[in-house]
BAKOL-619036 format. One record per atom (N, C-alpha, C): residue number from 1; residue in three letters; atom name; x, y, z. Coordinates in Angstrom, 3 decimals, decimal comma, m for minus. Layout:
+------+---------+------+----------+----------+----------+
! dolo ! mardren ! loti !        u !        v !        w !
+------+---------+------+----------+----------+----------+
!  NUM !     ALA !   CA !        X !        Y !        Z !
...
+------+---------+------+----------+----------+----------+
***
This chain:
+------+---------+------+----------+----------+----------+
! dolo ! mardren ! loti !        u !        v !        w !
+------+---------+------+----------+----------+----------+
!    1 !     UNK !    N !   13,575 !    7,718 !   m6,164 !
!    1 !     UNK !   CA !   13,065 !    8,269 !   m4,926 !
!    1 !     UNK !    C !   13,222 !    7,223 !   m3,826 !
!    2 !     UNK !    N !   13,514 !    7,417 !   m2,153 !
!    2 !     UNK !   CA !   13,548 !    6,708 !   m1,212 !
!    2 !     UNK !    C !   12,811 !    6,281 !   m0,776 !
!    3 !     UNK !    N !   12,297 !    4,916 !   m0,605 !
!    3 !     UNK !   CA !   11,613 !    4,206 !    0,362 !
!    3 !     UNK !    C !   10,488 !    5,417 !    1,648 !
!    4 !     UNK !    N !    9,887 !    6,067 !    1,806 !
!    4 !     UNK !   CA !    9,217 !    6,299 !    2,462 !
!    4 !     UNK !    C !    8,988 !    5,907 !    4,276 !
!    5 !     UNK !    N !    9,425 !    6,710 !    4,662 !
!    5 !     UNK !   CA !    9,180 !    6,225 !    6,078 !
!    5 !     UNK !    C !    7,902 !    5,640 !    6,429 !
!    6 !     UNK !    N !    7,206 !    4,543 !    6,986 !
!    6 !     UNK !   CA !    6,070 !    3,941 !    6,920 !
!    6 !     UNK !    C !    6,025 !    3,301 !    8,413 !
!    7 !     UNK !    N !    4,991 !    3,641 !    9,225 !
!    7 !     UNK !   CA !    4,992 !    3,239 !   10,436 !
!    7 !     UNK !    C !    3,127 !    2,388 !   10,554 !
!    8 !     UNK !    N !    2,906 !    1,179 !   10,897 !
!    8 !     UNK !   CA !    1,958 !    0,845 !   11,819 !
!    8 !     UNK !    C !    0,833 !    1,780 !   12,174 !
!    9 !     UNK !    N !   m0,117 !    1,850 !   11,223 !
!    9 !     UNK !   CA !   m1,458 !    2,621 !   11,494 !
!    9 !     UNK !    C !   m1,456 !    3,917 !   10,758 !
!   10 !     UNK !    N !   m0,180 !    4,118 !    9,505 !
!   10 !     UNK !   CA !   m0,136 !    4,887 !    8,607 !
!   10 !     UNK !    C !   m1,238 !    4,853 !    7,781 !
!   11 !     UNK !    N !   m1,408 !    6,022 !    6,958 !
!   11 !     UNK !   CA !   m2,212 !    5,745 !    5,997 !
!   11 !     UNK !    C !   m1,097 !    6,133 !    4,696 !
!   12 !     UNK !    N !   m1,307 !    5,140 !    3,359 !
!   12 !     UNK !   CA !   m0,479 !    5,478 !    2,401 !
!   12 !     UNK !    C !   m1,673 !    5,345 !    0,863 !
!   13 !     UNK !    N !   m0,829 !    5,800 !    0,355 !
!   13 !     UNK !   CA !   m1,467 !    5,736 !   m1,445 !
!   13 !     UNK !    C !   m1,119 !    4,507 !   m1,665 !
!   14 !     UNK !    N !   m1,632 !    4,043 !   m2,403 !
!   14 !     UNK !   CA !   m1,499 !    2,297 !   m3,046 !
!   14 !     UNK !    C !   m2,019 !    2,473 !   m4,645 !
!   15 !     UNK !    N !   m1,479 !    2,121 !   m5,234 !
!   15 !     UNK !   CA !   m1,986 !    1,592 !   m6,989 !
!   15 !     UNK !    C !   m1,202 !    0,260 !   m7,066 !
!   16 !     UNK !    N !   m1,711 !   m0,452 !   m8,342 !
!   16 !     UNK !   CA !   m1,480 !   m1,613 !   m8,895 !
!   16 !     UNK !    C !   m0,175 !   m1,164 !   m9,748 !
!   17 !     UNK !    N !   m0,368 !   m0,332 !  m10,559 !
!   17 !     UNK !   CA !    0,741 !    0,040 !  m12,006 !
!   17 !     UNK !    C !    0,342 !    1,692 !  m11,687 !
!   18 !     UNK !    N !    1,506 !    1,986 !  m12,626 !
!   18 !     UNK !   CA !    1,665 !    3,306 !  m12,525 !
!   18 !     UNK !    C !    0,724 !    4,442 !  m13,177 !
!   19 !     UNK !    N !    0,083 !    3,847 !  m13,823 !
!   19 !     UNK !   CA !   m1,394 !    4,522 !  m14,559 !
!   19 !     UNK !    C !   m2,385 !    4,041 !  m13,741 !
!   20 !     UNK !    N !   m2,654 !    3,182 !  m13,013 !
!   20 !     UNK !   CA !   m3,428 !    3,619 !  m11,953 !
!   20 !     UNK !    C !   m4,004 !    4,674 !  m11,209 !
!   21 !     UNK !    N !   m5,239 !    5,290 !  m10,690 !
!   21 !     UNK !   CA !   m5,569 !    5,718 !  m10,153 !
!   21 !     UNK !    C !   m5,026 !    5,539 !   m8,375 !
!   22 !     UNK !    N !   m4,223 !    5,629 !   m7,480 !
!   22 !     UNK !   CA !   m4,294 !    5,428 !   m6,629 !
!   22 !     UNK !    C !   m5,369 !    5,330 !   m5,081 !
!   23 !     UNK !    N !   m5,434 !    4,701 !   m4,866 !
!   23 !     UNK !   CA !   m6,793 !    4,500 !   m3,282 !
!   23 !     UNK !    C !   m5,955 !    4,611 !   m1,763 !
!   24 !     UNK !    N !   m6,669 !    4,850 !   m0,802 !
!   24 !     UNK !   CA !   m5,943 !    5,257 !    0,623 !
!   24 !     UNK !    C !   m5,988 !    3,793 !    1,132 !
!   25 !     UNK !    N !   m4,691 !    3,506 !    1,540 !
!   25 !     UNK !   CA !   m5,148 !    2,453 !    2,304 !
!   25 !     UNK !    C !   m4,146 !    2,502 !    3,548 !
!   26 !     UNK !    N !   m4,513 !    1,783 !    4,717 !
!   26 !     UNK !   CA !   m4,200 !    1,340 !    6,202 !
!   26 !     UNK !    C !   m3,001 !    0,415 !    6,250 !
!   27 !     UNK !    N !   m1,950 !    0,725 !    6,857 !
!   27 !     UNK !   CA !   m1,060 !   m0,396 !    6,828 !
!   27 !     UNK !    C !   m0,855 !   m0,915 !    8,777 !
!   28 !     UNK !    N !   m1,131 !   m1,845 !    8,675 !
!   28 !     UNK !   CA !   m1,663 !   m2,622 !    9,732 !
!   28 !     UNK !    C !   m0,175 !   m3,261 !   10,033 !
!   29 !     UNK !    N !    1,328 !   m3,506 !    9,305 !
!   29 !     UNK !   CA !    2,046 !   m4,269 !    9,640 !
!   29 !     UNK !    C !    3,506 !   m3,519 !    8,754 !
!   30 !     UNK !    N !    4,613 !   m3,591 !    8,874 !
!   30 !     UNK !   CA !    5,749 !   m3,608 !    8,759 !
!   30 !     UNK !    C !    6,831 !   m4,109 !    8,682 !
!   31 !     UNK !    N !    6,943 !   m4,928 !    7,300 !
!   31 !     UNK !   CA !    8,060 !   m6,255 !    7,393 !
!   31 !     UNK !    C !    9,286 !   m5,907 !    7,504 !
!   32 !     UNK !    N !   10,283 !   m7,239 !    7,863 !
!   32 !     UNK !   CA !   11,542 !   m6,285 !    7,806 !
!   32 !     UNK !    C !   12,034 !   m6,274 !    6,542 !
!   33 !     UNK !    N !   11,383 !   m6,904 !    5,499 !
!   33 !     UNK !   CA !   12,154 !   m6,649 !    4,584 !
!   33 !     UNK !    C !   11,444 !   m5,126 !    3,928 !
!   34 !     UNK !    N !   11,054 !   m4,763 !    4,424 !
!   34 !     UNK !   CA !   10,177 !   m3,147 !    3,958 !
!   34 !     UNK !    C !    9,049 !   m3,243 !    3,126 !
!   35 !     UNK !    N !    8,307 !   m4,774 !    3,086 !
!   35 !     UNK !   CA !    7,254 !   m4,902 !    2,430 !
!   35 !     UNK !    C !    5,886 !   m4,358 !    3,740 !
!   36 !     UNK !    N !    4,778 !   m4,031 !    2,836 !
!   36 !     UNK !   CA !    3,796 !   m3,933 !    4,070 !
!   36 !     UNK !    C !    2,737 !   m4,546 !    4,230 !
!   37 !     UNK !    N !    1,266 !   m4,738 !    5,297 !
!   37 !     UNK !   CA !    0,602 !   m5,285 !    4,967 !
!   37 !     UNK !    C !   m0,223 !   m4,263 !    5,220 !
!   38 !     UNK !    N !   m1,291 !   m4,219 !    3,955 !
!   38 !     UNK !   CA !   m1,982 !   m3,114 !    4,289 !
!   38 !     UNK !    C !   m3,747 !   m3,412 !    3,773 !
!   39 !     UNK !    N !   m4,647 !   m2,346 !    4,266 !
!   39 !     UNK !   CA !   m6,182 !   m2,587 !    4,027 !
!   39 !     UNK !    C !   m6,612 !   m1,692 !    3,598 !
!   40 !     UNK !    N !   m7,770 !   m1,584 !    2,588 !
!   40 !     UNK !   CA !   m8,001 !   m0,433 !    1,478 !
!   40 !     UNK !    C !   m9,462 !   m1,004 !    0,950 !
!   41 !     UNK !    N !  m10,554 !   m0,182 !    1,075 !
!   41 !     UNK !   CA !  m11,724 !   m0,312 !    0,106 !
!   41 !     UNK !    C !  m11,697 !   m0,394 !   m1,480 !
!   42 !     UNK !    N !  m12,614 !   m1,691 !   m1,965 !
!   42 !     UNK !   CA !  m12,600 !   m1,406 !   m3,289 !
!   42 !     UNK !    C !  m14,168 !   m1,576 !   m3,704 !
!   43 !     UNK !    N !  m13,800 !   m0,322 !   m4,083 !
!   43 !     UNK !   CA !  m15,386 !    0,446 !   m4,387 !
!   43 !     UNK !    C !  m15,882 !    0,801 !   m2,792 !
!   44 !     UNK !    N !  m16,970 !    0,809 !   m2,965 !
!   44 !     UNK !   CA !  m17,611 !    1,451 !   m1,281 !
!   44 !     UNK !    C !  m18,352 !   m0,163 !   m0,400 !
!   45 !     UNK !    N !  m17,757 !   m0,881 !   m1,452 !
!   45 !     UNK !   CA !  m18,765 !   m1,870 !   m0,457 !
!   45 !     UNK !    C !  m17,409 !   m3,535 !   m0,108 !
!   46 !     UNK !    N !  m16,306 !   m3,153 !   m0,992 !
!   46 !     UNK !   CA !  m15,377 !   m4,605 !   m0,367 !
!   46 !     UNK !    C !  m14,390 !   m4,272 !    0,191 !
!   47 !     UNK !    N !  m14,037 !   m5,031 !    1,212 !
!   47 !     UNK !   CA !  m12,836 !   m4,630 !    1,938 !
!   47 !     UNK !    C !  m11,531 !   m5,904 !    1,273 !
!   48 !     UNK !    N !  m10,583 !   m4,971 !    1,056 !
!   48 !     UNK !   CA !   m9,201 !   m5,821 !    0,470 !
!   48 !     UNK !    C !   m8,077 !   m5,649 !    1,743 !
!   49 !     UNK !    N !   m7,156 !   m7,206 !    1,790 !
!   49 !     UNK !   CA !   m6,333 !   m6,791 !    2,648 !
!   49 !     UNK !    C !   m4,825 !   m7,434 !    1,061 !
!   50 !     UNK !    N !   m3,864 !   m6,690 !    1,399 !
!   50 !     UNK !   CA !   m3,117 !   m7,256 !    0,735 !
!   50 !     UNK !    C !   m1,160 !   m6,788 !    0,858 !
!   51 !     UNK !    N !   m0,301 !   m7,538 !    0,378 !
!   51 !     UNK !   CA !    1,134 !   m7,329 !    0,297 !
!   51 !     UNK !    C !    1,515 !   m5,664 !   m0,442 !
!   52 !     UNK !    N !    2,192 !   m4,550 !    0,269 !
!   52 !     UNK !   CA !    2,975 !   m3,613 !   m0,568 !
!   52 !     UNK !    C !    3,810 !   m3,795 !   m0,738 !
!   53 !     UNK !    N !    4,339 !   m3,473 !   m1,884 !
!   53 !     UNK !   CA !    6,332 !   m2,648 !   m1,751 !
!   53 !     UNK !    C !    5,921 !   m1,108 !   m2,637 !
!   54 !     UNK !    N !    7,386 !   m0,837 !   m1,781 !
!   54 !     UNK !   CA !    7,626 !    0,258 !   m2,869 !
!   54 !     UNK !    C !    8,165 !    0,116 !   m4,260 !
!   55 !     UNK !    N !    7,615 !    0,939 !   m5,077 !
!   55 !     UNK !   CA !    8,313 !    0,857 !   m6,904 !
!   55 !     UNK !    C !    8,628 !    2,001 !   m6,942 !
!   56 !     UNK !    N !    9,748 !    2,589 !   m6,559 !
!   56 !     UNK !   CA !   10,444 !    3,800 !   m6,717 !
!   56 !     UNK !    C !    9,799 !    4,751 !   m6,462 !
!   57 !     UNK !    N !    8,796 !    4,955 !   m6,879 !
!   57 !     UNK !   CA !    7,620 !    6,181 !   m7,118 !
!   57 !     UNK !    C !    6,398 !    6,263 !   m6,202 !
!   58 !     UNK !    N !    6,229 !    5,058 !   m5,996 !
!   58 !     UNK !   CA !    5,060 !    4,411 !   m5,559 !
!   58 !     UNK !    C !    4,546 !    3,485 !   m4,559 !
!   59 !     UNK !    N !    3,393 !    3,066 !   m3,834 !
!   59 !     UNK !   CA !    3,643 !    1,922 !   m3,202 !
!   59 !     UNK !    C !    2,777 !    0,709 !   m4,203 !
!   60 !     UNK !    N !    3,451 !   m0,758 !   m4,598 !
!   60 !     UNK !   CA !    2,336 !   m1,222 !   m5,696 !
!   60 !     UNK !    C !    1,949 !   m2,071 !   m4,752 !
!   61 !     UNK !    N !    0,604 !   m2,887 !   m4,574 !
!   61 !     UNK !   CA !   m0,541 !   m3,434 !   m4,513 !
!   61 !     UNK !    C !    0,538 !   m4,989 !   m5,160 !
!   62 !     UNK !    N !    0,768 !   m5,889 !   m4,066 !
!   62 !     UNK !   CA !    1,234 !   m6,988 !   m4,904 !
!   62 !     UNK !    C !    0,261 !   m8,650 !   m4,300 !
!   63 !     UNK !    N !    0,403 !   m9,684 !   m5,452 !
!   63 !     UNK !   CA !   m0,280 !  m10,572 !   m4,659 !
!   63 !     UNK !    C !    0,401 !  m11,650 !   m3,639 !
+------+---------+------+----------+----------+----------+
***
C-alpha cells in the first residue's frame, strides 16, 4: 500500500507493531524524508510526542 498523503495538523492512526491496537494521534510536522512528528495520549492522563513512518500498512510509532 502507498505512503498516505499526510499534511501538518492531520490526524492519523499510529500503533507500535501490527497487533497493536492503534491510538489517534496529531502530526505537528512533515519530514522530507516522509517521516513524521506526531502527538498522541497514552492512557487519559500522558501526553507522548514521538518519530512516525509508514510500514506499508500502517503508520509505526518509532523511537
Amino acid at each position: 500500500m502507498d505512503r498516505p498523503h499526510v499534511e501538518r495538523g492531520d490526524w492519523i492512526m499510529l500503533k507500535a507493531c501490527e497487533e497493536q491496537e492503534s491510538v489517534e494521534a496529531r502530526v505537528y510536522n512533515v519530514h522530507e524524508d516522509g517521516s513524521l512528528f506526531v502527538g498522541y495520549h497514552m492512557g487519559s492522563f500522558k501526553t507522548m510526542k514521538a518519530k512516525a513512518i509508514w510500514a506499508d500498512t500502517f503508520w509505526k510509532v518509532i523511537d
